[in-house]
N, C-alpha and C positions, 0 to 999 in steps of 0.2 A: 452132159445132158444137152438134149436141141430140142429147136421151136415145136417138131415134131414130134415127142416122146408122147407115148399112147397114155390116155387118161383111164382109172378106172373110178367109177363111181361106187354107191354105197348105199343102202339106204337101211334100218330096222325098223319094223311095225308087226301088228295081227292082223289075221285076216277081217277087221273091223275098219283097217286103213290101205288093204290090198288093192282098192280100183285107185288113192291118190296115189299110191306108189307104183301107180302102174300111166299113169297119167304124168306124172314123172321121169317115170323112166324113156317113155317116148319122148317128151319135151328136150330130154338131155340127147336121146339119138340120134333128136331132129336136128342139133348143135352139131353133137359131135357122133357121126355114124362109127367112125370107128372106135368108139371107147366100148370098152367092156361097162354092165352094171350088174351088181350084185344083191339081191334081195335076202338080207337077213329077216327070219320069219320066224316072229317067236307063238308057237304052236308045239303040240308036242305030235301031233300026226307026221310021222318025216313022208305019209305015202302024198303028203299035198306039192312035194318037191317035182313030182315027174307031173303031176294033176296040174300044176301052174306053168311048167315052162313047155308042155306041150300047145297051151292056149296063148299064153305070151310070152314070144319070144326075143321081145325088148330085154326079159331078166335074162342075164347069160348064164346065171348062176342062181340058185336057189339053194340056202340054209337053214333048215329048219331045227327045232329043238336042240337034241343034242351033237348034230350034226355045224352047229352055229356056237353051241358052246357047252364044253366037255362036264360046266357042271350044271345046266339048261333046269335039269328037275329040282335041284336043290334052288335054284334061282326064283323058279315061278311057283314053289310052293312059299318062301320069304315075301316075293312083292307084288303088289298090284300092278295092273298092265301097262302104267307111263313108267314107273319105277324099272320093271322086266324091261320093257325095251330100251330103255337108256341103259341097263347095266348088260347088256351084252354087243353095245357099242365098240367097245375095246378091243374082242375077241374078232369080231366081224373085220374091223380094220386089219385088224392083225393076220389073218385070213387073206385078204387082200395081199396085202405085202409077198406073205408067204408064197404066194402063185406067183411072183418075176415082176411086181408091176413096180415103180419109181415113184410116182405121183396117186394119190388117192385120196379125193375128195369125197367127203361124205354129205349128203343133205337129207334132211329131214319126210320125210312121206307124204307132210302138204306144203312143198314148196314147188315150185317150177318154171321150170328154167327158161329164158326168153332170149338170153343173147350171151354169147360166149364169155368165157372166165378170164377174159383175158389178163387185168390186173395181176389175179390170184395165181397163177399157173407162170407169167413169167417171173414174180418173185420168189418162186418156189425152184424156177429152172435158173436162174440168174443171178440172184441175190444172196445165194448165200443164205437163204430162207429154210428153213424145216418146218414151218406151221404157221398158218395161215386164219386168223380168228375176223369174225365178224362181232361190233360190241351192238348190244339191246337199242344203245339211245347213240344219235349223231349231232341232237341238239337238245339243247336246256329248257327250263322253262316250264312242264307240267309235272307240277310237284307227285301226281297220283303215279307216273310214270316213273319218275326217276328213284320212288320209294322200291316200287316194285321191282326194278332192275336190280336197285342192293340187296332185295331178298332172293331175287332168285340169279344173281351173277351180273359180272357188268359184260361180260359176253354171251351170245349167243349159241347154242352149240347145234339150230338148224342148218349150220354150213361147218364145218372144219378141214379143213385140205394141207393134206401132210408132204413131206415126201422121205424117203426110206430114208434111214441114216441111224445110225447106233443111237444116236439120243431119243430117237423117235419112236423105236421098239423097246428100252429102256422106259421109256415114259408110259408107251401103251402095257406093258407089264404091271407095271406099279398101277396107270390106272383101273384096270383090272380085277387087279386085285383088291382094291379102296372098293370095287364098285361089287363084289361078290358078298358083301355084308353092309356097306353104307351106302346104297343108291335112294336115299329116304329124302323125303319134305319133311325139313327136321330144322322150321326158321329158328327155335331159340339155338341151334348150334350152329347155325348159319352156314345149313346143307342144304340145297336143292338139287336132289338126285345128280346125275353126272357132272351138273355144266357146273357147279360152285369146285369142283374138285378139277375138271379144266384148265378151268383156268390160274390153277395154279403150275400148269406148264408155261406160261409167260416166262416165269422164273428161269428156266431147265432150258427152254429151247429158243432157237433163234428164230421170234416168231415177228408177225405184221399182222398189226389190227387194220383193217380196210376200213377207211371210214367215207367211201362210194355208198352213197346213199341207194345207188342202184343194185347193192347189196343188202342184200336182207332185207326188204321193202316188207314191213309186216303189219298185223294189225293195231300194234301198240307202239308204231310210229305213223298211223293212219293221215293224222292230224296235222302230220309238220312236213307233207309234202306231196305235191300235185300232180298225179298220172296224166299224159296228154300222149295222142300219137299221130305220129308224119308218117306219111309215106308204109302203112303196116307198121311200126315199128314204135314201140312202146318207148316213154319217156318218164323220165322221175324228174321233177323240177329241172327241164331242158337237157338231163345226162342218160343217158340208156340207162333202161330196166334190167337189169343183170336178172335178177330173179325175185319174187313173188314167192312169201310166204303167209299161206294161208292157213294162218293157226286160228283152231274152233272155227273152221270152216263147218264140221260136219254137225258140230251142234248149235248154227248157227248164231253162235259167238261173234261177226262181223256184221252183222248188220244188228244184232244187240248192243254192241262198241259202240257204231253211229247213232244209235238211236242215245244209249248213254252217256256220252260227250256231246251229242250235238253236232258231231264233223261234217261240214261239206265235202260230199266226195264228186268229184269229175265223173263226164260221162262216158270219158274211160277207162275211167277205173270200173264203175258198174260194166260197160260190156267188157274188161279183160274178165273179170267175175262172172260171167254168165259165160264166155268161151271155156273159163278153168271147170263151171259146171256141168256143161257138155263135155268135156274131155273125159270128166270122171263119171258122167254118167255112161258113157261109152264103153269105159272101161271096166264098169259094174256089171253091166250086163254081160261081156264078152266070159266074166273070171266068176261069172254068177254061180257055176259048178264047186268052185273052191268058197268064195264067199259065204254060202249057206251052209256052212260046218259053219258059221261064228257062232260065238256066244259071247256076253253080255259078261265085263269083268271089273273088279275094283279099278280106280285108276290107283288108288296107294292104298297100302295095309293100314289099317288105325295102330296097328300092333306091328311092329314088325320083328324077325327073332332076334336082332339087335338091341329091342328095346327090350323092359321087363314092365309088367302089370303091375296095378298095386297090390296086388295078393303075392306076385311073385316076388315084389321087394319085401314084402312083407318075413316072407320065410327067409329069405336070405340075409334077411335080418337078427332074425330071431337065431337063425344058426349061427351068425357071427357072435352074438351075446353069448351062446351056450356054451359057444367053445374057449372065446376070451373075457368072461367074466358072467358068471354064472349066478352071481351074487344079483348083480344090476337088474338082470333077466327075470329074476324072482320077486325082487321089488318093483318092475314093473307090470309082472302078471297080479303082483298081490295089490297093488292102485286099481288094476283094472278092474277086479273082483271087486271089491268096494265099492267105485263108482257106479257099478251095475247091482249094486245093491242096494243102495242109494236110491235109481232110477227107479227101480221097482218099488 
């Protein structure tokens, strides 16, 4: 592999997150023209595949529904819509691969990219690298943050950049598969949908946490470091901005952060945030055609088919009594009678 090897990129969302991913996808062209990107698009209309890359031809590739992953309907009837697009992450990647490419970086649909991957892409082509993570926190200190991190991962899975290799399709298999029935927010088992099962490729593969702060710059490291810029060119505490992630951009989640902590933010940080505004308001309008088929969707199932109700433990209960001990089954219905006899 050489300095040169073509990138492909990646992103999954619905058409509720279609103008950031499209606001993305240019940011990443604007870097690197010649990489391919792929829009996984969890919908089940597949006629929005030709409806979207006739207007934006940033996406090279457009995958929708079943077209993105072979069991897509069984997927988005089990999860709410953060849950669905994190569990057809694997498949997407997998997708990638599959087309001839070596290197395949995924990010997230509000993140965007400002200055080349360099770190990342030569440990993947150099080092002897297969997987490449970014972690939540770079520095200590706010206990509210670093709670949060243990419940939902100590990495991030807005950025992950692979490159082919038998452990790496071995792993996206298996994730996969983990993610076709447990992509839940499920903290007393200490699941958060894809990224807690992530990172447990650390294990498996031969991977590098980047701890370039100009990585993964987000809103729940708002606090511990300072946007400034030279010359056009955006800085995180004096090191280049690698990328900007704007998570609960759209429901105004960042500037409820700073109101809730209190954080001082630079005043470029506010104009690279009003540039990311206009980029996606640009991009709204242009994909406005695709966009107004949205609708409005859980982000996670309160139920999901992995879990059981309590009426549904209840019978699965009751049949295990009937069957191994029928005796027990009887003296608990016959208490129950009582008590409600009692009651009345």
């Amino acid at each position: 592999m050489n300095q040169k090897t073509k990138l492909a990129f990646a992103t999954s969302c619905d058409l509720n997150y279609l103008a950031q991913a499209h606001a993305l996808a240019k940011s990443v062209k604007n870097i690197y023209p010649d990489s391919t990107f792929t829009l996984g698009l969890n919908e089940s209309d597949l006629s929005l595949e030709a409806i979207i890359t006739q207007v934006a031809p940033e996406f090279d590739y457009v995958l929708v529904g079943e077209n993105l992953h072979p069991r897509y309907d069984s997927l988005e009837k089990r999860y709410g819509i953060i849950e669905l697009c994190c569990s057809t992450k694997p498949a997407l990647l997998e997708r990638c691969f599959q087309a001839g490419n070596q290197i395949v970086i995924y990010l997230d649909p509000d993140t965007f990219l400002l200055d080349p991957l360099t770190s990342a892409v030569e440990s993947l082509e150099h080092d002897n690298c297969e997987a490449v993570f970014t972690p939540h926190l770079t520095s200590l200190g706010n206990l509210d943050m670093e709670i949060s991190s243990m419940k939902h991962g100590v990495v991030n899975l807005g950025f992950l950049a692979l490159r082919n290799t038998d452990s790496v399709m071995n792993f996206l298999s298996w994730w996969n598969l983990r993610l076709e029935t447990m992509c839940i927010n499920d903290p007393k088992r200490g699941i958060f949908t894809d990224q807690t099962w992530a990172a447990l490729g650390l294990g498996v593969l031969h991977s590098k946490i980047i701890q370039d702060v100009g990585y993964n710059f987000a809103t729940w490291n708002l606090a511990d470091h300072v946007v400034s810029q030279v010359n056009e060119k955006y800085l995180i505490d004096d090191s280049p901005l690698v990328f900007a992630h704007f998570s609960t951009f759209s429901v105004g989640g960042i500037q409820e952060f700073i109101r809730k902590y209190q954080v001082h933010v630079s005043t470029s940080f506010i104009d690279l945030l009003d540039i990311y505004s206009q980029e996606v308001e640009k991009s709204k309008q242009l994909l406005l055609i695709a966009i107004s088929h949205a609708t409005r969707k859980p982000h996670y199932k309160k139920i999901s088919k992995n879990r059981k109700s309590g009426m549904e433990m209840k019978a699965i209960f009751v049949d295990f009594l009937g069957s191994h001990s029928p005796a027990m089954l009887r003296a608990i219905l016959e208490l129950k009678r009582k008590f409600r006899i009692k009651s009345e």
